[in-house]
Rosetta silent file (secondary structure, phi, psi, omega in degrees, C-alpha in Angstrom):
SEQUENCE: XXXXXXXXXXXXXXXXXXXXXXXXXXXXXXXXXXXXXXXXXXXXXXXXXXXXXXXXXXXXXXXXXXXXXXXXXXXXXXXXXXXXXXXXXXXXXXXXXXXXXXXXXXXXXXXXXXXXXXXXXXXXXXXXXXXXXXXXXXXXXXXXXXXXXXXXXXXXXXXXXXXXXXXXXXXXXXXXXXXXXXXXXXXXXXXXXXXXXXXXXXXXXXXXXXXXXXXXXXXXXXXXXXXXXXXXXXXXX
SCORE:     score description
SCORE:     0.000 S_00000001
   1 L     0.000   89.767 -178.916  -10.884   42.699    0.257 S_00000001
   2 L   -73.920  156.862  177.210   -9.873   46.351   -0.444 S_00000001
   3 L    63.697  166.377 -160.869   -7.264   47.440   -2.901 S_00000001
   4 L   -94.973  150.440 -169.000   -5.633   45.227   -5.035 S_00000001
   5 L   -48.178   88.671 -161.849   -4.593   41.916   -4.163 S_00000001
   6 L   -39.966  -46.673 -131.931   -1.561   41.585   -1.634 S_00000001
   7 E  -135.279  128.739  168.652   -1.188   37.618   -1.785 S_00000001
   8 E  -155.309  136.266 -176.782   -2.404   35.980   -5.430 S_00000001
   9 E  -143.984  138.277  168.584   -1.747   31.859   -6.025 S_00000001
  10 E  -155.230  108.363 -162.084   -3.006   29.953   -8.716 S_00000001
  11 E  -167.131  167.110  178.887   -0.808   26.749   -8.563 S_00000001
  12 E  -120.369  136.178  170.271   -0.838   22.854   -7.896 S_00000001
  13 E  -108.457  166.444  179.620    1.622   21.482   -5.291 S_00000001
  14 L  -147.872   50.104 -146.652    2.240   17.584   -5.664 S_00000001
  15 L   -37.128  -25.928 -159.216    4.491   16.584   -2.727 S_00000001
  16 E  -131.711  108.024  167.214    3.921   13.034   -4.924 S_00000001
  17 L   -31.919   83.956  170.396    4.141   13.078   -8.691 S_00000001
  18 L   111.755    1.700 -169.125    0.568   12.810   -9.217 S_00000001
  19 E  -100.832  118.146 -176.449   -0.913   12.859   -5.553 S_00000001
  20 L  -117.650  136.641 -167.200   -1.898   16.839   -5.639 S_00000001
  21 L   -84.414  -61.841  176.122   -1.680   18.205   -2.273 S_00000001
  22 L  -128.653  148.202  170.402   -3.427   21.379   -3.569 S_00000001
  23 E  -177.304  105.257 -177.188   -4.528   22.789   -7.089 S_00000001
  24 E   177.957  173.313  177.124   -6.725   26.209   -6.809 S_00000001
  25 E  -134.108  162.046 -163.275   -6.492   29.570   -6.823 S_00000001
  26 E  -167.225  129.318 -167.031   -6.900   32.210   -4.099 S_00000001
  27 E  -124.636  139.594  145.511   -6.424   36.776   -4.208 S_00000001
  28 E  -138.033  127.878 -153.138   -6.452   38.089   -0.787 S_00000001
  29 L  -122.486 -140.467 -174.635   -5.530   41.412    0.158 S_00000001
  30 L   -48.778  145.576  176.646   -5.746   43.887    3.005 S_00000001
  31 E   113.521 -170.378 -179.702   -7.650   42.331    6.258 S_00000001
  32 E  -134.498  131.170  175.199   -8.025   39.085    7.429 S_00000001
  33 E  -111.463  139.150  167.860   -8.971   35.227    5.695 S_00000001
  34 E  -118.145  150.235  167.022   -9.481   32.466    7.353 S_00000001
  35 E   -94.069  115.978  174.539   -9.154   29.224    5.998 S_00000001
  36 E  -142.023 -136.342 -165.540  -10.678   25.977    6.843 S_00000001
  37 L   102.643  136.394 -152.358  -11.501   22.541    6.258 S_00000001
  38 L   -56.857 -176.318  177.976  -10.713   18.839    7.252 S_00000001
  39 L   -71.560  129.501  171.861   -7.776   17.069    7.777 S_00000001
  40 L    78.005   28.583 -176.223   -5.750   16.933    4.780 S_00000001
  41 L  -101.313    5.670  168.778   -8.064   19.589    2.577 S_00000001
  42 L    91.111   22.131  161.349   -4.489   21.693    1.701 S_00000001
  43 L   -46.411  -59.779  174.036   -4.525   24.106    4.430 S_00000001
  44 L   -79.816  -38.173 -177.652   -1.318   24.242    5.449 S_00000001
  45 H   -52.680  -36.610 -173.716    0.411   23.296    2.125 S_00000001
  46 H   -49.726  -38.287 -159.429   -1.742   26.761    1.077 S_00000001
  47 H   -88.850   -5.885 -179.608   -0.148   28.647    3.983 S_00000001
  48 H   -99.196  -41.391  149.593    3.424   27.224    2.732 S_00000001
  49 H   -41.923  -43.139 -159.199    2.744   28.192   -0.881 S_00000001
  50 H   -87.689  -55.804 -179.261    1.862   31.562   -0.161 S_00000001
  51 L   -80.329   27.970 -171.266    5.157   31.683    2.277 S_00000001
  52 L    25.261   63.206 -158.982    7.549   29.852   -0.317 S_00000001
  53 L  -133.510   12.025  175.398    8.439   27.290    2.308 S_00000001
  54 L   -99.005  161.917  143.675    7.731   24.413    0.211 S_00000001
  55 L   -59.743  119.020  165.658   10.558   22.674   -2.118 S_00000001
  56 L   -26.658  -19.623 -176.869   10.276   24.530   -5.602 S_00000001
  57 L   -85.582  -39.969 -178.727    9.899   21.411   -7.794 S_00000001
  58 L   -67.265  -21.424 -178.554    6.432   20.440   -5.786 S_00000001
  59 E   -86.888   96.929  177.933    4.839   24.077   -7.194 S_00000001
  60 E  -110.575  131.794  169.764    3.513   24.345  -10.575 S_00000001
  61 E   132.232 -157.277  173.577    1.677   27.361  -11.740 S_00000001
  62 E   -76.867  155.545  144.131    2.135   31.484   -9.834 S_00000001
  63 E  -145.805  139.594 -153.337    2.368   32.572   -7.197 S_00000001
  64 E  -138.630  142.456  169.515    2.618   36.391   -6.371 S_00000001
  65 E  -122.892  109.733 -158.064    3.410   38.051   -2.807 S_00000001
  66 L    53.042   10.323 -139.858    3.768   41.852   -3.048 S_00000001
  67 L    60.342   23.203 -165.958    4.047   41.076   -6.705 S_00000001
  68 E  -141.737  143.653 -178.409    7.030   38.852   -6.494 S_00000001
  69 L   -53.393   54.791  175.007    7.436   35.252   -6.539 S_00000001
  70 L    -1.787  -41.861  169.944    8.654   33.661   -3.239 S_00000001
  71 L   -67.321  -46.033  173.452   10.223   30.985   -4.517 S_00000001
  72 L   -77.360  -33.214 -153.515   12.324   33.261   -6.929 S_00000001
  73 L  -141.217  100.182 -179.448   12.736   36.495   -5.772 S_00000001
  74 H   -49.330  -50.558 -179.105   14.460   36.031   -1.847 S_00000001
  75 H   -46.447  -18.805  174.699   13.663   39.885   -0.918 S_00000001
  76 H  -102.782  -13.599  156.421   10.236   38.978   -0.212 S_00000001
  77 H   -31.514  -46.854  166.749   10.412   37.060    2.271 S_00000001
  78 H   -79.958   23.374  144.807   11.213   39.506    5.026 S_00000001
  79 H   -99.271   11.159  173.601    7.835   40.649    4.375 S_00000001
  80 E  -100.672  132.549  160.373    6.536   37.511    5.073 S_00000001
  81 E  -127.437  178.128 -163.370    5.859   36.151    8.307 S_00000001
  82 E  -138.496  147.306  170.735    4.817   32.301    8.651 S_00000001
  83 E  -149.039  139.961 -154.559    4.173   31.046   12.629 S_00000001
  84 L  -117.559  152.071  171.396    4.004   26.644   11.704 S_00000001
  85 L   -98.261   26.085  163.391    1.774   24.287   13.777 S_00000001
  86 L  -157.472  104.934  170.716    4.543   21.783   13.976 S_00000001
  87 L  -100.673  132.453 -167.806    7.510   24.127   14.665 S_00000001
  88 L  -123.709  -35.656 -177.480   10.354   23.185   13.404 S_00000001
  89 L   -11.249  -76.896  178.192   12.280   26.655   12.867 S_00000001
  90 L   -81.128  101.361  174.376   14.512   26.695   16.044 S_00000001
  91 L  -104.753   -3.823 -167.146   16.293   23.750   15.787 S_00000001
  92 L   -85.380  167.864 -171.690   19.199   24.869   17.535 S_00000001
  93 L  -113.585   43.594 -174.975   19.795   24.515   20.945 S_00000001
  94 L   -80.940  135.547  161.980   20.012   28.238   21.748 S_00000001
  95 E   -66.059  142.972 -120.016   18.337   29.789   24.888 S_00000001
  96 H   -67.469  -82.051 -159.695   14.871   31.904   23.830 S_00000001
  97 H   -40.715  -60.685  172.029   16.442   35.658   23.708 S_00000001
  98 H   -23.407  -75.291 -172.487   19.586   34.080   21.256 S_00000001
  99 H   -74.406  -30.098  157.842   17.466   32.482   19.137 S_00000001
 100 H   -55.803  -27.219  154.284   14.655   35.277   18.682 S_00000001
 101 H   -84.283  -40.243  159.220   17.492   37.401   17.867 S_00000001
 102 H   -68.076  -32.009  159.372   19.026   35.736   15.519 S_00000001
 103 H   -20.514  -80.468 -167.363   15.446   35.471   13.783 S_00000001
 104 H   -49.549  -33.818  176.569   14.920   39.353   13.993 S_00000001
 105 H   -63.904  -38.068  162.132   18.486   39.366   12.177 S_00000001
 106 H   -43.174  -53.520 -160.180   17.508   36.810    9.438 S_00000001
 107 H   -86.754  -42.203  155.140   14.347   39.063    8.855 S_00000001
 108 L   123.457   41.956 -160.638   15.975   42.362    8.932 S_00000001
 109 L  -123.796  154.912  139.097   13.792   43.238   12.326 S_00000001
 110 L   -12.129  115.658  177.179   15.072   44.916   15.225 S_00000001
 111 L  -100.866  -25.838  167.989   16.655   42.089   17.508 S_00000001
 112 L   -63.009   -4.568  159.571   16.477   44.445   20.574 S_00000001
 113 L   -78.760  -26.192  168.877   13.066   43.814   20.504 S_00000001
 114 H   -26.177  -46.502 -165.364   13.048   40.300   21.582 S_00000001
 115 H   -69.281  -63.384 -162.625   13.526   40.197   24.978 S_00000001
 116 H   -53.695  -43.304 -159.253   10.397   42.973   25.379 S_00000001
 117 H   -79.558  -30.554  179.145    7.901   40.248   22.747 S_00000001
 118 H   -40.797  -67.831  172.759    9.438   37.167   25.162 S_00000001
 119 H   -74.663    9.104  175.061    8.272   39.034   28.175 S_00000001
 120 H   -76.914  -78.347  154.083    5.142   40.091   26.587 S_00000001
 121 H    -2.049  -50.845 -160.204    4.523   36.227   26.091 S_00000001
 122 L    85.198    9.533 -164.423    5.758   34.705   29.300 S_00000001
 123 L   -92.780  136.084 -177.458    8.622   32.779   27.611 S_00000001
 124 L   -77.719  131.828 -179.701   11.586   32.726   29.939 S_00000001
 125 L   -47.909  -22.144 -167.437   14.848   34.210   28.110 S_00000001
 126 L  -138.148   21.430  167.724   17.212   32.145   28.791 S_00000001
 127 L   -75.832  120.578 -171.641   14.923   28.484   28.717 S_00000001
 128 E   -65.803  123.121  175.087   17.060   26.526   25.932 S_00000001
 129 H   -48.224  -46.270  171.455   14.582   25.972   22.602 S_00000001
 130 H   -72.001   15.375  154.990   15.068   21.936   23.196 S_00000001
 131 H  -118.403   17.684 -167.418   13.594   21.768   26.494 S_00000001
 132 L   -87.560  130.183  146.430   10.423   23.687   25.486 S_00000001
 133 L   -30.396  161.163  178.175    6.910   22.127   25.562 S_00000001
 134 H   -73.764  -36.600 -159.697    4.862   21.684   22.609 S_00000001
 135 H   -64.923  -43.198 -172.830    2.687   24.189   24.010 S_00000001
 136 H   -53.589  -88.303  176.484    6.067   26.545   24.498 S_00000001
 137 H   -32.779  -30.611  169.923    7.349   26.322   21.126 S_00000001
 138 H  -106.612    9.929  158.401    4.127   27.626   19.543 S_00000001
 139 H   -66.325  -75.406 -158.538    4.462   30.601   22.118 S_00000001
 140 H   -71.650  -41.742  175.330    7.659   31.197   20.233 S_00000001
 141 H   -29.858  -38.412 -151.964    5.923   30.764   16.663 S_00000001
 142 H   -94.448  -30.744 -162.192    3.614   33.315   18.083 S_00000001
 143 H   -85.633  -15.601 -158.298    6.676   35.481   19.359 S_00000001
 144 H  -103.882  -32.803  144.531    8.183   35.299   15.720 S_00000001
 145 H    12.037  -82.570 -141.117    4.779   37.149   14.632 S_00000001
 146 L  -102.404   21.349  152.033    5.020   39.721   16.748 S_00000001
 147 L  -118.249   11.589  166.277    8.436   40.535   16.037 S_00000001
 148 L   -80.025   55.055 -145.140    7.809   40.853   12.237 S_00000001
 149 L   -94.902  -26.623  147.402    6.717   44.125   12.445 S_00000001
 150 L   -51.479   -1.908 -155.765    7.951   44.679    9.023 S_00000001
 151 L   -88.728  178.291  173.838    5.918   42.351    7.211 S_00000001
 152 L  -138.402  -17.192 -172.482    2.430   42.943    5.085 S_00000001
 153 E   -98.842  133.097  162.566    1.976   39.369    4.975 S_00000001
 154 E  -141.755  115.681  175.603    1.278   37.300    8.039 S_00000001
 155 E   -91.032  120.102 -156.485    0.449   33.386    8.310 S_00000001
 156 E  -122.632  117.969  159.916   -0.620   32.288   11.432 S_00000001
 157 L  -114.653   88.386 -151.942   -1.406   27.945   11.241 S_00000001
 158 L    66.021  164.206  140.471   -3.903   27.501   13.984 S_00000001
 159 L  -131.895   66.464  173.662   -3.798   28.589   17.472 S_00000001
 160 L   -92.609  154.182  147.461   -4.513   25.279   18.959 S_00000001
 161 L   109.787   16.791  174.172   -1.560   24.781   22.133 S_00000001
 162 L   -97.235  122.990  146.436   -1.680   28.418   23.033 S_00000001
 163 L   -43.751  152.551 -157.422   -2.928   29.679   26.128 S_00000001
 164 H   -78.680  -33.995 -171.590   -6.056   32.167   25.991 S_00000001
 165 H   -45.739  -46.584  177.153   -3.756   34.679   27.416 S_00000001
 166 H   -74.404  -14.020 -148.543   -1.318   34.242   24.543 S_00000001
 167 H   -94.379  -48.597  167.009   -4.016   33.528   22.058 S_00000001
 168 H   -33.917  -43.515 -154.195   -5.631   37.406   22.698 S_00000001
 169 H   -68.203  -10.383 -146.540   -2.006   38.551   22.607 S_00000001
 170 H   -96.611  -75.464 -155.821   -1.840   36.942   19.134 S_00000001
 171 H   -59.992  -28.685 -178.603   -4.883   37.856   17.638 S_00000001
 172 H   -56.085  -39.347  178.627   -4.684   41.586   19.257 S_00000001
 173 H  -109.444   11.502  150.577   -1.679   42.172   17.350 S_00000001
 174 H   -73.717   -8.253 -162.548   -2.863   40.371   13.823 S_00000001
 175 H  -104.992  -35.584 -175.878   -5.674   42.583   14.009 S_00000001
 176 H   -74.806  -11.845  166.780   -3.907   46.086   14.627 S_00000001
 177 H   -55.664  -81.867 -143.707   -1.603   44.264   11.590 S_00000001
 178 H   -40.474  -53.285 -178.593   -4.722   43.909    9.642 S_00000001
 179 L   -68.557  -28.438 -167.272   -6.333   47.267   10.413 S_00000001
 180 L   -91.746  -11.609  162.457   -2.898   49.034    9.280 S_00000001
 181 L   117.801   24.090  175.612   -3.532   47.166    5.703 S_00000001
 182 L   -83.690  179.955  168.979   -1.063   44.034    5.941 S_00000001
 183 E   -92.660  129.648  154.426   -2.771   40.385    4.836 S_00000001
 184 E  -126.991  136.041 -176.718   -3.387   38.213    7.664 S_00000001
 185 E  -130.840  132.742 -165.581   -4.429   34.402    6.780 S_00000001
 186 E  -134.793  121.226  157.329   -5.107   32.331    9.734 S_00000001
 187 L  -116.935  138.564 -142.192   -6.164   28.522    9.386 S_00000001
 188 L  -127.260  150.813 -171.383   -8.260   27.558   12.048 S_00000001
 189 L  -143.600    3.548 -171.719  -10.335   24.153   12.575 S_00000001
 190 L   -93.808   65.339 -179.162  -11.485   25.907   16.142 S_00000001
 191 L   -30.971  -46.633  162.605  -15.102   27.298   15.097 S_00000001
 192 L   -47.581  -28.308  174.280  -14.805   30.102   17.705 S_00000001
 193 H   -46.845  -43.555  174.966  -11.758   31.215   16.167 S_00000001
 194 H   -59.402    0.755 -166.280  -14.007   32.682   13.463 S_00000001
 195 H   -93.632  -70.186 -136.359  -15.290   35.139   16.576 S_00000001
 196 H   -56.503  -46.438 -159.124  -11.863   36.246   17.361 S_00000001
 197 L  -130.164   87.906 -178.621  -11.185   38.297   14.089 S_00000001
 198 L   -43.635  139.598 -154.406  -13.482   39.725   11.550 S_00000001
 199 L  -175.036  169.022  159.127  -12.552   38.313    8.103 S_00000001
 200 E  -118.322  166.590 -168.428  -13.619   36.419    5.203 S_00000001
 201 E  -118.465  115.820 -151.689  -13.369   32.677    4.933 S_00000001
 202 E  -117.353  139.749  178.782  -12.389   30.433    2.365 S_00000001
 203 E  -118.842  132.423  169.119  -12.992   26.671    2.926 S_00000001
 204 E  -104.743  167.446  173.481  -11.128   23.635    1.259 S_00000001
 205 E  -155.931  130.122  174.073  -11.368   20.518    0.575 S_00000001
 206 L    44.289   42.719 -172.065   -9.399   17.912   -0.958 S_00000001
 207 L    92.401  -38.594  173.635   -6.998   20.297   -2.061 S_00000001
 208 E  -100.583  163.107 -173.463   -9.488   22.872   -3.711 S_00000001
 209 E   -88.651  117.654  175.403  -11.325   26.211   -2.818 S_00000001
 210 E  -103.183   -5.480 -175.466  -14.623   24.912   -2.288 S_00000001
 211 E  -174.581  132.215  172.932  -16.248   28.068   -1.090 S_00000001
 212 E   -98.390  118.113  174.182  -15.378   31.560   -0.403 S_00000001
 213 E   -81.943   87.496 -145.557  -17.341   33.167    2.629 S_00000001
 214 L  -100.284  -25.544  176.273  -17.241   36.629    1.924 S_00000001
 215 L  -111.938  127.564  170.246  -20.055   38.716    4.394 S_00000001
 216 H   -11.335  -56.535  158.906  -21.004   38.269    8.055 S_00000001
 217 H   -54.712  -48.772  158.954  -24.051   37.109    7.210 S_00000001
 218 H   -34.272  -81.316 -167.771  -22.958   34.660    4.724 S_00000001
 219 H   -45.663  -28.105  170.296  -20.538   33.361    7.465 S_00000001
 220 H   -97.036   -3.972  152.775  -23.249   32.859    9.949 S_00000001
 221 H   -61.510  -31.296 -155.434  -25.653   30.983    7.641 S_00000001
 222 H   -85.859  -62.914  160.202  -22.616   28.958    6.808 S_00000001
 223 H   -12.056  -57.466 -104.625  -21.867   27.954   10.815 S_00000001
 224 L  -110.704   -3.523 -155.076  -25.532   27.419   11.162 S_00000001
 225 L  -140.544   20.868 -166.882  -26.043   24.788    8.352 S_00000001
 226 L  -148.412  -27.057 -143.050  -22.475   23.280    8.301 S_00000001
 227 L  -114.649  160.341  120.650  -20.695   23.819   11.759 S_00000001
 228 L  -109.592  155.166  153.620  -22.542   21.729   15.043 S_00000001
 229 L  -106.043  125.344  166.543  -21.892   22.049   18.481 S_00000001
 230 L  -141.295  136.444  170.485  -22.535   19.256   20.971 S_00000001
 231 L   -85.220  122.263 -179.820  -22.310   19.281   24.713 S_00000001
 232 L   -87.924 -158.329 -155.845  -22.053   16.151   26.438 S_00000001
 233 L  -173.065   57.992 -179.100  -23.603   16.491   30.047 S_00000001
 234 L   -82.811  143.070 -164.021  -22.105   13.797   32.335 S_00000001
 235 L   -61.618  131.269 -148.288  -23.291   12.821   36.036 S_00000001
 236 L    77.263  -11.821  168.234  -21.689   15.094   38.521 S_00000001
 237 L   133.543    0.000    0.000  -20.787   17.871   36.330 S_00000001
C-alpha cells in the first residue's frame, strides 16, 4: 500500500441498535484490496461505509476518504465511485443513454461519454432501465465505473451476473485506475477473482477484519489451506 492512506475507517455500523453489522478498522491506499468472507461477514456494509451510502445515524466512529468524511463533507463523493450488487441506483424509467447521463451530471463527469462506455459494454441506448435483466443492470453498475473517470476511489461489489466479456472490460479498466494511483476495493466471494487483479486481501468475518493478506505468497498459502475446489464428474460429461 504505497503512500499514505487514500480510504481510512475505523467505525461500527449497527443497522439494529445493538446488532453490529460491522465494527473494525481498515487504511488502504493506492492499488487494489480485495475483500472477502461469508455471507453476512460486513462486506458490503464496508463498501457502503467507505462510500457514505449508509444512513448517518447507523455509523459510529471515522471515517476518512481523501481526508474528508463522506457522510459530512458532500464534495467527496464525486471522487467516489460505488458499482452495488443489488442495483438500485436507476430507478427511473429512463432509456440507458438518459440515465447514464444524468449520472455523469450528478458526478460532475463528462455525459458525452456515455453513449461511447454503453457501446463499449453492449448495453443498447435506448433499452428503458425497467426492462433490464438482472444480469443488464449490473452491466450498467459496471458502466457507472467506467464513466467515473474522475474518481481516486472505486468500489466494485462482486462481479457475479457479468459476462466474461464485460467482466475483463471491468477489471481492465480498475486496473489502469489502480496503476494511475486511485484505490480500488473489490469484494469478491469468486476465488478466481483473486487471479484477475493483483492486490492485497483483507478477509472478514462477523463484522470484523479477521486477517489482512498482504504478499503473493501469503495469498497463495492462504487459498491453499482455506479455499477448496471440488469438481463433480457426472456420467456423460
Amino acid at each position: 500500500m504505497p503512500g499514505s492512506p487514500l480510504v481510512k475507517v475505523a467505525a461500527r455500523v449497527e443497522y439494529v441498535p445493538g446488532l453490529t453489522a460491522f465494527d473494525g478498522t481498515l487504511e488502504t491506499g493506492e492499488g487494489v484490496t480485495f475483500v472477502v468472507g461469508p455471507n453476512g461477514a460486513g462486506k458490503t456494509t464496508l463498501l457502503h461505509v467507505i462510500a457514505g451510502a449508509l444512513p448517518p445515524s447507523s455509523v459510529k466512529g471515522d471515517v476518512r476518504v481523501l481526508g474528508a468524511n463522506p457522510f459530512k463533507e458532500v464534495w467527496v463523493k464525486r471522487y467516489i465511485a460505488l458499482a452495488r450488487q443489488e442495483p438500485t441506483t436507476f430507478s427511473w424509467n429512463y432509456p440507458l443513454k438518459t440515465a447514464l447521463r444524468l449520472y455523469a451530471v450528478l458526478k460532475g463527469e463528462d455525459p458525452s461519454a456515455a453513449e461511447e462506455v454503453l457501446d463499449e459494454l453492449g448495453l443498447p441506448p435506448q433499452r428503458r432501465v425497467g426492462e433490464l435483466s438482472f444480469g443488464m443492470k449490473r452491466k450498467l453498475e459496471g458502466a457507472k465505473l467506467m464513466l467515473s473517470r474522475s474518481a481516486r476511489v472505486f468500489l466494485l461489489d462482486e462481479l457475479i451476473g457479468l459476462d466474461q466479456p464485460t467482466v475483463a472490460k471491468v477489471v481492465d479498466f480498475l486496473r489502469a485506475k489502480a496503476e494511475e494511483g486511485a484505490c480500488v476495493v473489490v469484494v469478491t466471494h469468486e476465488p478466481r477473482h483473486l487471479q484477475l487483479l493483483s492486490g492485497r486481501v483483507v478477509v472478514l468475518k462477523n463484522g470484523k477484519v479477521l486477517r489482512v493478506v498482504e504478499s503473493r505468497r501469503e495469498l497463495d498459502d492462504f487459498l491453499k489451506t482455506t479455499l477448496y475446489e471440488i469438481t463433480i464428474l457426472a456420467e456423460g460429461g
